[in-house]
Gaussian input, Z-matrix of N, CA and C with variables (Angstrom, degrees):
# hf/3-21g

backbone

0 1
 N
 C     1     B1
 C     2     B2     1     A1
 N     3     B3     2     A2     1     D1
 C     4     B4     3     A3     2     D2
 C     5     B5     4     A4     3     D3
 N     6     B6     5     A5     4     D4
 C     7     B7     6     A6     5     D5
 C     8     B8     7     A7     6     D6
 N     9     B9     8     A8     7     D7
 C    10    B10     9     A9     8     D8
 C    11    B11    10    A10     9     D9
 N    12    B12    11    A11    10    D10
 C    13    B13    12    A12    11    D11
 C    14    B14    13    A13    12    D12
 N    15    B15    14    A14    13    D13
 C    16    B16    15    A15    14    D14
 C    17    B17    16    A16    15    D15
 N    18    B18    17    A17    16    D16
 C    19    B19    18    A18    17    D17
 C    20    B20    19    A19    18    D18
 N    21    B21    20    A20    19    D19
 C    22    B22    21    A21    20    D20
 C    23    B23    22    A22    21    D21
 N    24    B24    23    A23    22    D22
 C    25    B25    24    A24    23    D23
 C    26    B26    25    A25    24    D24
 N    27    B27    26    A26    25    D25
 C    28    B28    27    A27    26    D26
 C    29    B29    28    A28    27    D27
 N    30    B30    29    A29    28    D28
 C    31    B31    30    A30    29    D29
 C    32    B32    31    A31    30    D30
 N    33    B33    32    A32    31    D31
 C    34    B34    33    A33    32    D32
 C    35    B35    34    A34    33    D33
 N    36    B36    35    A35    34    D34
 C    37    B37    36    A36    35    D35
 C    38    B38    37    A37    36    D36
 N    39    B39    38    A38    37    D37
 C    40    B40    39    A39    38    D38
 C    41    B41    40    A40    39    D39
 N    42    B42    41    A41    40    D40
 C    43    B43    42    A42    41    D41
 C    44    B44    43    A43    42    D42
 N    45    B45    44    A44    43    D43
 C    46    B46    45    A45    44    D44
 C    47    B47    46    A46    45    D45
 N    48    B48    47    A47    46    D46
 C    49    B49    48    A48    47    D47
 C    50    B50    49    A49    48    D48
 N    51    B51    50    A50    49    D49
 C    52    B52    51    A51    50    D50
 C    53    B53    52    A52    51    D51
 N    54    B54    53    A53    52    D52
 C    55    B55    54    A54    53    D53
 C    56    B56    55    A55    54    D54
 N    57    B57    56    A56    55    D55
 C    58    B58    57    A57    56    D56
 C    59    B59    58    A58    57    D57
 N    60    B60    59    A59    58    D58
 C    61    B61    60    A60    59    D59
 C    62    B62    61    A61    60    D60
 N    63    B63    62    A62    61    D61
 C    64    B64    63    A63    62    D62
 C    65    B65    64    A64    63    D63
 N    66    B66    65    A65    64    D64
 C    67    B67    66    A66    65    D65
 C    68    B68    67    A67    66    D66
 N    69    B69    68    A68    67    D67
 C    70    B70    69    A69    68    D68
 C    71    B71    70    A70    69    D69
 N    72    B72    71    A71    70    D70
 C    73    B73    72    A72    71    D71
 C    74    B74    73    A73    72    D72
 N    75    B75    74    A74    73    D73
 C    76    B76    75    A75    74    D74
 C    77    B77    76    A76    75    D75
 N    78    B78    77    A77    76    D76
 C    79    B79    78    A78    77    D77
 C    80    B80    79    A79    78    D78
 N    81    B81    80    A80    79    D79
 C    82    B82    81    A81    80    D80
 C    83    B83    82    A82    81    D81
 N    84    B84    83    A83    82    D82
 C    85    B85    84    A84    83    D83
 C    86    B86    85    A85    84    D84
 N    87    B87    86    A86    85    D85
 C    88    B88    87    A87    86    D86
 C    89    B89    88    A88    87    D87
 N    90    B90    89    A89    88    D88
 C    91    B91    90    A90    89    D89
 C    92    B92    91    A91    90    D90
 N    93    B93    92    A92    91    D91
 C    94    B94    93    A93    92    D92
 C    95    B95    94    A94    93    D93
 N    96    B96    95    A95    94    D94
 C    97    B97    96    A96    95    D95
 C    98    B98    97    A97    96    D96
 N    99    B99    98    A98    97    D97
 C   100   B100    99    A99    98    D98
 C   101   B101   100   A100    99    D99
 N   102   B102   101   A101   100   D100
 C   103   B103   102   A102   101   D101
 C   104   B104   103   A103   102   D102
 N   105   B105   104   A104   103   D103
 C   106   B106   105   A105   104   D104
 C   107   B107   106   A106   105   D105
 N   108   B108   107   A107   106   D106
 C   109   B109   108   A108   107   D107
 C   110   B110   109   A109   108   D108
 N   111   B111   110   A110   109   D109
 C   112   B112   111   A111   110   D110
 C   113   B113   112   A112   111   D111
 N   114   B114   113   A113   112   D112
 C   115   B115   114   A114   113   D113
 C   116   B116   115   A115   114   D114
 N   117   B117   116   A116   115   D115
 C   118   B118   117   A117   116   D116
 C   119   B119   118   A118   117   D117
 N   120   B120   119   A119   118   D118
 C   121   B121   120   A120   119   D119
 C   122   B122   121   A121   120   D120
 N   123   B123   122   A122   121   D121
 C   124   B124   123   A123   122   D122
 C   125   B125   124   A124   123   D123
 N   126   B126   125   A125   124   D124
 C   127   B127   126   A126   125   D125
 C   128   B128   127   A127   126   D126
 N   129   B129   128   A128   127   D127
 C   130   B130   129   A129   128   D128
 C   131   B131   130   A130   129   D129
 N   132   B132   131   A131   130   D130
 C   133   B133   132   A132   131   D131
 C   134   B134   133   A133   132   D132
 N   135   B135   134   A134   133   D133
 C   136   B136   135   A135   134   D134
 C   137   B137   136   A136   135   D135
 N   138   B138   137   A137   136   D136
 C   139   B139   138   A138   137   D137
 C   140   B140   139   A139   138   D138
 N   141   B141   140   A140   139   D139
 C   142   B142   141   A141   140   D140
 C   143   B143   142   A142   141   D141
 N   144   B144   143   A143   142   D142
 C   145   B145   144   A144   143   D143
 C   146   B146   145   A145   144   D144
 N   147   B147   146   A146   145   D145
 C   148   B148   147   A147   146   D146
 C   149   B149   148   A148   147   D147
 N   150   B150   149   A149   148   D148
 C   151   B151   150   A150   149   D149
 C   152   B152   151   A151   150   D150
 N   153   B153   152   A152   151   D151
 C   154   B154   153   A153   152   D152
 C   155   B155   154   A154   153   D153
 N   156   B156   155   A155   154   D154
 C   157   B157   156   A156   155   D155
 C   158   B158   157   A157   156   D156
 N   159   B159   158   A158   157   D157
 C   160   B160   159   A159   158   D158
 C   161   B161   160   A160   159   D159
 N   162   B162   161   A161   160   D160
 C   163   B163   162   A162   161   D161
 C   164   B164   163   A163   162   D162
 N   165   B165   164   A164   163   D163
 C   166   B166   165   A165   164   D164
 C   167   B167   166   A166   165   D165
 N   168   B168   167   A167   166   D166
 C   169   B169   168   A168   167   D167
 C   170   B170   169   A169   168   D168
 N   171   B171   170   A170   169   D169
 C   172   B172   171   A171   170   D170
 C   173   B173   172   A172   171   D171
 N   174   B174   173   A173   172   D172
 C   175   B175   174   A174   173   D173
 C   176   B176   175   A175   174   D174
 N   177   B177   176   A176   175   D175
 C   178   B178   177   A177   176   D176
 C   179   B179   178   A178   177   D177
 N   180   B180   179   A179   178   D178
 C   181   B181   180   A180   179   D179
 C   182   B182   181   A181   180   D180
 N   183   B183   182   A182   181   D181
 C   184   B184   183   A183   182   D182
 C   185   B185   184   A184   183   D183
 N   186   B186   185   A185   184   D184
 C   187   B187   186   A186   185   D185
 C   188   B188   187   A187   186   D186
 N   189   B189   188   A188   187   D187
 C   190   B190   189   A189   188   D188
 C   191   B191   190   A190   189   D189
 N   192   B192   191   A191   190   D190
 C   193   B193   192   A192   191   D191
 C   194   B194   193   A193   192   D192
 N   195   B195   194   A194   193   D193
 C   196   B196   195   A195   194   D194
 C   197   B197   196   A196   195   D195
 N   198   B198   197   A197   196   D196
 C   199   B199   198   A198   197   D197
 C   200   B200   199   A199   198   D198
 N   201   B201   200   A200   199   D199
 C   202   B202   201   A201   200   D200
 C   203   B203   202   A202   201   D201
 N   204   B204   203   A203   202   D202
 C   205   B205   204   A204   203   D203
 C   206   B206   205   A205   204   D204
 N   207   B207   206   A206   205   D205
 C   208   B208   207   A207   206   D206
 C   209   B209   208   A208   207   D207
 N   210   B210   209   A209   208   D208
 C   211   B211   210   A210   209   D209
 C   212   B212   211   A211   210   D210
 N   213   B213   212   A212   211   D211
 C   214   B214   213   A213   212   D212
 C   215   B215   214   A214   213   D213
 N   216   B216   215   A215   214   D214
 C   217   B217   216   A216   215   D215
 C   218   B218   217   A217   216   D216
 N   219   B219   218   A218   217   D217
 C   220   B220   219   A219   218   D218
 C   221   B221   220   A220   219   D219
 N   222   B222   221   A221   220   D220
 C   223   B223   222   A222   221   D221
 C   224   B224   223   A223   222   D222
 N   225   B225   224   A224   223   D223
 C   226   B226   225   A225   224   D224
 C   227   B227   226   A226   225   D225
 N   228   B228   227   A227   226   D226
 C   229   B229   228   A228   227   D227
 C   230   B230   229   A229   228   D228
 N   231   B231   230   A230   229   D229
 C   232   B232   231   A231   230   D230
 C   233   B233   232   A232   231   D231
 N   234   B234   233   A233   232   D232
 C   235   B235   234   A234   233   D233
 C   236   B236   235   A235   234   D234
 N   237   B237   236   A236   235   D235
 C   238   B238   237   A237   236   D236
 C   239   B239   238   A238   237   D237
 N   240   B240   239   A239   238   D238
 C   241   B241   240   A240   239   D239
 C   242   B242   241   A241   240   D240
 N   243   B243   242   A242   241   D241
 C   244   B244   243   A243   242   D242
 C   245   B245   244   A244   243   D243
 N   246   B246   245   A245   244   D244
 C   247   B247   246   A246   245   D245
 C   248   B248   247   A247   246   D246
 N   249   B249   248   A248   247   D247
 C   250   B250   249   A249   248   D248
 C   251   B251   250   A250   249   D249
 N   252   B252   251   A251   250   D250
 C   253   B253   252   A252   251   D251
 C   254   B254   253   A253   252   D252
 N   255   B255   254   A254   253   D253
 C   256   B256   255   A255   254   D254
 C   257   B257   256   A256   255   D255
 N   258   B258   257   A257   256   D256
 C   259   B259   258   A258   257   D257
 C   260   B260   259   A259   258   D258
 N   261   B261   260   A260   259   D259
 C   262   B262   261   A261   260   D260
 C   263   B263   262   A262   261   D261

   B1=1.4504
   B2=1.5307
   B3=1.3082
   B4=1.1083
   B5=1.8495
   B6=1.5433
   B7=1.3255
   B8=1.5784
   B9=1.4520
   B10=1.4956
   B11=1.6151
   B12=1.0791
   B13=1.5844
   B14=1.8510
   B15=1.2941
   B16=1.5708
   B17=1.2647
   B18=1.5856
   B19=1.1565
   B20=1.3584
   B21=1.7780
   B22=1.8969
   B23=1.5701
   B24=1.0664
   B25=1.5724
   B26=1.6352
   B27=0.7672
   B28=2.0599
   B29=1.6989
   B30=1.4265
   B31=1.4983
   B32=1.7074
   B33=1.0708
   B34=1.4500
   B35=1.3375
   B36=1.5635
   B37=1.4732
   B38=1.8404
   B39=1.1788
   B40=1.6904
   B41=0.9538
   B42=1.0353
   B43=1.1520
   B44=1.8151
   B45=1.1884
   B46=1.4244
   B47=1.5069
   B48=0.8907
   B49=1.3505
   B50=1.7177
   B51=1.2904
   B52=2.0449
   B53=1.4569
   B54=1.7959
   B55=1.7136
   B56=1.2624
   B57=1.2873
   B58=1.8399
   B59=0.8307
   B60=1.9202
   B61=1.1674
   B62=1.3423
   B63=1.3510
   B64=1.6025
   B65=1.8644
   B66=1.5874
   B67=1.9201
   B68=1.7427
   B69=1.4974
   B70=1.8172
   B71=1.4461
   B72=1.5939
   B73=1.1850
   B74=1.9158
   B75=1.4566
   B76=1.5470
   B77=2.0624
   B78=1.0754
   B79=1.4556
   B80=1.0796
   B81=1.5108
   B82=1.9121
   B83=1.5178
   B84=1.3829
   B85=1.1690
   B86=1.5652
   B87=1.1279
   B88=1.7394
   B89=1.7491
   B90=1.2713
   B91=1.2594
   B92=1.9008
   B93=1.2365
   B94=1.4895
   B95=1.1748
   B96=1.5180
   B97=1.8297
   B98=1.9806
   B99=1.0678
   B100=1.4031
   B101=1.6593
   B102=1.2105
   B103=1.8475
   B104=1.4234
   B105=1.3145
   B106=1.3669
   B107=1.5927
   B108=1.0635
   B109=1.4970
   B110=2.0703
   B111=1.3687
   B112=0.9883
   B113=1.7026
   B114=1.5807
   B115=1.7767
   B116=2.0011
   B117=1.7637
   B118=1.4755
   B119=1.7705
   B120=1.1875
   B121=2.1008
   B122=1.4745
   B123=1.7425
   B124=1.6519
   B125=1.5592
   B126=1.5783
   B127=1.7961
   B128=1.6303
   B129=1.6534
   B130=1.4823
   B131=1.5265
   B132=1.3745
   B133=1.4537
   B134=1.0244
   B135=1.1420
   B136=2.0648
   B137=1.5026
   B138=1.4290
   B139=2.0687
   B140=0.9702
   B141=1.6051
   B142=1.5857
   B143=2.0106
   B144=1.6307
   B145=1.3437
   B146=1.6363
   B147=0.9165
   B148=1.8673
   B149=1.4334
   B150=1.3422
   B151=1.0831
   B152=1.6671
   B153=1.7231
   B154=1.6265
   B155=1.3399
   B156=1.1752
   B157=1.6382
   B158=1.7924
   B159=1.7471
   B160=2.1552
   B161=1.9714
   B162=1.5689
   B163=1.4019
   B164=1.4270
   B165=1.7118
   B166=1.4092
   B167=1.6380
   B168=1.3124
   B169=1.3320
   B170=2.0046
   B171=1.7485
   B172=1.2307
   B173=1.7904
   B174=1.6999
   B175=1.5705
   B176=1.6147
   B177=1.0916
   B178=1.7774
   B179=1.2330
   B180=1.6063
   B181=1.6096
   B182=1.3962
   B183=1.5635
   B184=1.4605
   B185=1.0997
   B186=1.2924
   B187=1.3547
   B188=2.1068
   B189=1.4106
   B190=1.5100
   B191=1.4811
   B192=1.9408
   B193=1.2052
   B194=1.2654
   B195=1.7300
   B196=1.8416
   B197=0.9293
   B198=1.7181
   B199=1.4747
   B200=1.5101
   B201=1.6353
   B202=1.0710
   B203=1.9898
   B204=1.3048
   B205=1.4826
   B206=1.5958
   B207=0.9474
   B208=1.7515
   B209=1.3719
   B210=1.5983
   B211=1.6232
   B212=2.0267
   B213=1.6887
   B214=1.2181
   B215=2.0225
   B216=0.9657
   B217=1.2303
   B218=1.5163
   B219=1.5972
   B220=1.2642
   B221=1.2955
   B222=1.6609
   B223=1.8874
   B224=1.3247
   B225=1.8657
   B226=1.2089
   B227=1.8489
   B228=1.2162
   B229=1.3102
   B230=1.4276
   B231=1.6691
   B232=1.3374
   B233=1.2723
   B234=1.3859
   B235=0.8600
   B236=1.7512
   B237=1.2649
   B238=1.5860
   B239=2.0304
   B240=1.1424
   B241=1.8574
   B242=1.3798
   B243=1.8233
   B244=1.4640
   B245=1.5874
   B246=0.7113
   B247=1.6614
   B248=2.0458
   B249=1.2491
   B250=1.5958
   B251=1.4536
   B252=1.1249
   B253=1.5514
   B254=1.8911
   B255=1.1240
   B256=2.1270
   B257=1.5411
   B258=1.4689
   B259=1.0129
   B260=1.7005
   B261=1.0190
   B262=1.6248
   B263=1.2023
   A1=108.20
   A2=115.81
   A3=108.34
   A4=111.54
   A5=135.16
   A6=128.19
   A7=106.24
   A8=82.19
   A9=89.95
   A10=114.97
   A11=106.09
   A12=103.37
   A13=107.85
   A14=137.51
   A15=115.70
   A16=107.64
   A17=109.75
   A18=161.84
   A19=101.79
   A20=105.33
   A21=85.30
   A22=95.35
   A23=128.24
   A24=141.48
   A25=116.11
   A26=148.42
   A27=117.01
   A28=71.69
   A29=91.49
   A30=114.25
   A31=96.04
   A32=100.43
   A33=129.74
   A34=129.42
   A35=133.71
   A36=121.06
   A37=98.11
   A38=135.38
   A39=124.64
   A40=138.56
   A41=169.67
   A42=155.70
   A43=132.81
   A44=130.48
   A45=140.09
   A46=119.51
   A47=137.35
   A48=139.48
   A49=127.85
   A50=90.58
   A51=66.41
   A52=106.35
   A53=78.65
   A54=86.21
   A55=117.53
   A56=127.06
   A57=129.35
   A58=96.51
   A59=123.66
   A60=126.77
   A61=124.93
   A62=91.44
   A63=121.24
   A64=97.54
   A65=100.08
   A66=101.69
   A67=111.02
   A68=100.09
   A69=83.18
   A70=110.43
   A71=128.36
   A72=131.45
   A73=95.16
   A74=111.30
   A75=95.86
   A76=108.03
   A77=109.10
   A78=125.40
   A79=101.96
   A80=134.18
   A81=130.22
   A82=84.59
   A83=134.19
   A84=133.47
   A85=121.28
   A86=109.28
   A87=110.64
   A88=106.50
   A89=121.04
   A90=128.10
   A91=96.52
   A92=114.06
   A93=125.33
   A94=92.40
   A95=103.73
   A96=106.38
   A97=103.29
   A98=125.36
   A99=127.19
   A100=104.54
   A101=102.98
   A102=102.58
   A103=111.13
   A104=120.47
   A105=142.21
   A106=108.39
   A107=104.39
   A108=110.14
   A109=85.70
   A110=127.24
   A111=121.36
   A112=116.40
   A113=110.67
   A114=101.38
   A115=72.73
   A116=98.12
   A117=106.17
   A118=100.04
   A119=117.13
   A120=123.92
   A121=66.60
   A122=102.62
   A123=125.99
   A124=97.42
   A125=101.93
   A126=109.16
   A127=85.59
   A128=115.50
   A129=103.26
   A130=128.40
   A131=112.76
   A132=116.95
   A133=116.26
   A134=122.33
   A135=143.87
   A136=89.84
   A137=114.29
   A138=109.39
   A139=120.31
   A140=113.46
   A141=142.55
   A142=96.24
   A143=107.24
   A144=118.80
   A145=105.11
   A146=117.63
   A147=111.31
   A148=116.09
   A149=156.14
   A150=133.26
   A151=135.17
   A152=114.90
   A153=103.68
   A154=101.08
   A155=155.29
   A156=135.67
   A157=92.69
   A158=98.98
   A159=85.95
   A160=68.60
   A161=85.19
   A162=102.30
   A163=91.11
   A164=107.76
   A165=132.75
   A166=108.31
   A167=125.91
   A168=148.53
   A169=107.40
   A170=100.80
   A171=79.97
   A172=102.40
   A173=106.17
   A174=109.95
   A175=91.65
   A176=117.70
   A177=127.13
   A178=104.79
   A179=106.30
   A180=127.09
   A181=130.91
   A182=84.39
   A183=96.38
   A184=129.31
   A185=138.56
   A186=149.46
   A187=95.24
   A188=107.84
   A189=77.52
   A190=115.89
   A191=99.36
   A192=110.29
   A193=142.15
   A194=103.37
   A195=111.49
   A196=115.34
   A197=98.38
   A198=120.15
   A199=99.50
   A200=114.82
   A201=125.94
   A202=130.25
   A203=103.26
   A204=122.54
   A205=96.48
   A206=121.83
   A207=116.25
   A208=112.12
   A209=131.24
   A210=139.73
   A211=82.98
   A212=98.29
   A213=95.67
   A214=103.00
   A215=108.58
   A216=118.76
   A217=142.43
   A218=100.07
   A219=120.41
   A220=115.87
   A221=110.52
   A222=109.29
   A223=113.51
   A224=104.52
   A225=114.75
   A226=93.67
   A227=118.64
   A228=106.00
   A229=121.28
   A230=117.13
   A231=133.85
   A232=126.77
   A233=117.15
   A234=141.07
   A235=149.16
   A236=142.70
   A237=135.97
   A238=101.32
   A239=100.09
   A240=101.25
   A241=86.58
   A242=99.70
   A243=131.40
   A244=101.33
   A245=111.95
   A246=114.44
   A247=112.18
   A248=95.95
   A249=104.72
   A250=106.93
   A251=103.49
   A252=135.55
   A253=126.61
   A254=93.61
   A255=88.64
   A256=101.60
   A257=119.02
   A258=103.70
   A259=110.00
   A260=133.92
   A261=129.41
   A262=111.89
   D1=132.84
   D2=-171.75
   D3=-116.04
   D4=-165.93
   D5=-175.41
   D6=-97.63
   D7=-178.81
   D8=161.83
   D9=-155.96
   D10=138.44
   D11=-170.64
   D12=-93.57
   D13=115.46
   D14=146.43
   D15=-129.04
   D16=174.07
   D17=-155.05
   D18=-110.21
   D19=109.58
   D20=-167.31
   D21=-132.75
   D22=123.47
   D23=176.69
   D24=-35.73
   D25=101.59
   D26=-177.39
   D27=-133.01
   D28=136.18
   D29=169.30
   D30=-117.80
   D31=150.17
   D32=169.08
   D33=-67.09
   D34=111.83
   D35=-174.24
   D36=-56.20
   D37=-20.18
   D38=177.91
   D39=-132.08
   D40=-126.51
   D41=32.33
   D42=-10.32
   D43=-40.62
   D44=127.28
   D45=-28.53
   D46=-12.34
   D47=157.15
   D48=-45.78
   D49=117.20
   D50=173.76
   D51=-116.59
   D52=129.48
   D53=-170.15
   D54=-98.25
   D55=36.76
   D56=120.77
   D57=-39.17
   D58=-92.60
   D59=-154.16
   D60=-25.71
   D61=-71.54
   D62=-160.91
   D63=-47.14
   D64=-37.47
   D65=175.60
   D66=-62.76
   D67=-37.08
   D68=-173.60
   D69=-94.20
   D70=4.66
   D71=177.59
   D72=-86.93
   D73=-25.47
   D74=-174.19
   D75=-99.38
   D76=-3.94
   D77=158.20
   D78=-67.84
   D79=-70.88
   D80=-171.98
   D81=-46.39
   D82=-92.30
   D83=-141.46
   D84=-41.07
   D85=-17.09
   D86=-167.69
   D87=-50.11
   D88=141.86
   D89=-174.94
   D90=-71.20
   D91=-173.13
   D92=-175.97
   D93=-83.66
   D94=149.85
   D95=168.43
   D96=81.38
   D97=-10.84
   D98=-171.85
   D99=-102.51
   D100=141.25
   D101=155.56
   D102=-163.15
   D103=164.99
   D104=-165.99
   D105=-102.96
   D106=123.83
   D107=-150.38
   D108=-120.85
   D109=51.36
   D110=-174.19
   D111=107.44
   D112=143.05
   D113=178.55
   D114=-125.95
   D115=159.80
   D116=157.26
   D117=-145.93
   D118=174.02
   D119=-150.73
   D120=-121.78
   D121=145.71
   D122=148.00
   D123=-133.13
   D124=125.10
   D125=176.88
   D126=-63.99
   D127=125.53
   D128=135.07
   D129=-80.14
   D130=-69.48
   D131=170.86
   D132=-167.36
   D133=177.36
   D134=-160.36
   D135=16.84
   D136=58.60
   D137=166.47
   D138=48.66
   D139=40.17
   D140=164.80
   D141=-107.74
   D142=107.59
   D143=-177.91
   D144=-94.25
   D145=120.97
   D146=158.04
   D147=-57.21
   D148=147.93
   D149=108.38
   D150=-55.19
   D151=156.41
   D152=-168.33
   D153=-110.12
   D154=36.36
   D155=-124.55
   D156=-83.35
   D157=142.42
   D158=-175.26
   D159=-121.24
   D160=126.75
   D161=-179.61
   D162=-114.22
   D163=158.93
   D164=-174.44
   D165=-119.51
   D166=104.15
   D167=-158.79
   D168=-124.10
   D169=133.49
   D170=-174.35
   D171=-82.02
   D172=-175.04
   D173=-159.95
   D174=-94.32
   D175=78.86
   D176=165.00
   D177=-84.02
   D178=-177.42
   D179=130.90
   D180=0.53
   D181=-93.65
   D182=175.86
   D183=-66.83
   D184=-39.57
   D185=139.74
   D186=108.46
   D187=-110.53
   D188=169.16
   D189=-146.76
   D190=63.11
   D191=140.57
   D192=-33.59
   D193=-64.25
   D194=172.88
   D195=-19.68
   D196=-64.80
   D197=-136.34
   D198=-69.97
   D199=-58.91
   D200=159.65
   D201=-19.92
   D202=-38.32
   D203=-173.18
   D204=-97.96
   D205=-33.53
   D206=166.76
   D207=-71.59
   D208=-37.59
   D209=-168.14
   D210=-55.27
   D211=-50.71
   D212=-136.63
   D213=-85.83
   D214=5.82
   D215=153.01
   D216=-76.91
   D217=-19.98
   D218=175.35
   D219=-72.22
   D220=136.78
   D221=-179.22
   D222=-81.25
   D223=140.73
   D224=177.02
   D225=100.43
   D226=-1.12
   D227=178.91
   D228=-119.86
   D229=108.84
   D230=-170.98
   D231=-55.27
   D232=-47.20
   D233=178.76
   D234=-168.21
   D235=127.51
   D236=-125.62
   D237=-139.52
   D238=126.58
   D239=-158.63
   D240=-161.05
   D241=125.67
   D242=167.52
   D243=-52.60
   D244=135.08
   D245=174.49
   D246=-115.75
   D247=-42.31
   D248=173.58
   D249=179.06
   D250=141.17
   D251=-175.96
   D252=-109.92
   D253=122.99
   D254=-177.31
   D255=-141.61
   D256=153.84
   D257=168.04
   D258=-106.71
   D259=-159.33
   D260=-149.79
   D261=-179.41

């Protein structure tokens, strides 16, 4: 079985957000078997930042649902979108 690497969007419910936090609250959350292989910032607008986190997931089933359904459980987080997918 092999991995899979993506690139996953998590926007911020604000601008007031601090996105330290919001990075080590979405690090705790990772399901078992998951890890974050790096975060990088895209300005969207009026000083509303995305986070990018490219997490490393093994190549199952689910692929990276979980992970996805844990991002999106996390507080302070608006919203959670595949951005790109590879395997590795």
């Amino acid at each position: 079985m092999g991995k899979v690497a993506a690139k996953i969007k998590v926007m911020p419910s604000g601008t007031e957000i601090d996105l330290d936090e919001l990075q080590e609250r979405l690090e705790q959350s990772l399901p078992e078997g998951a890890k974050i292989n790096g975060f990088e910032r895209d300005d969207v607008a009026f000083g509303l930042v995305a986070l990018l986190p490219t997490v490393i997931v093994p190549d199952d089933a689910g692929g990276t649902e979980a992970v996805e359904e844990a991002f999106t459980d996390v507080e302070g987080v608006e919203s959670v979108a595949v951005e790109n997918v590879g395997r590795i």
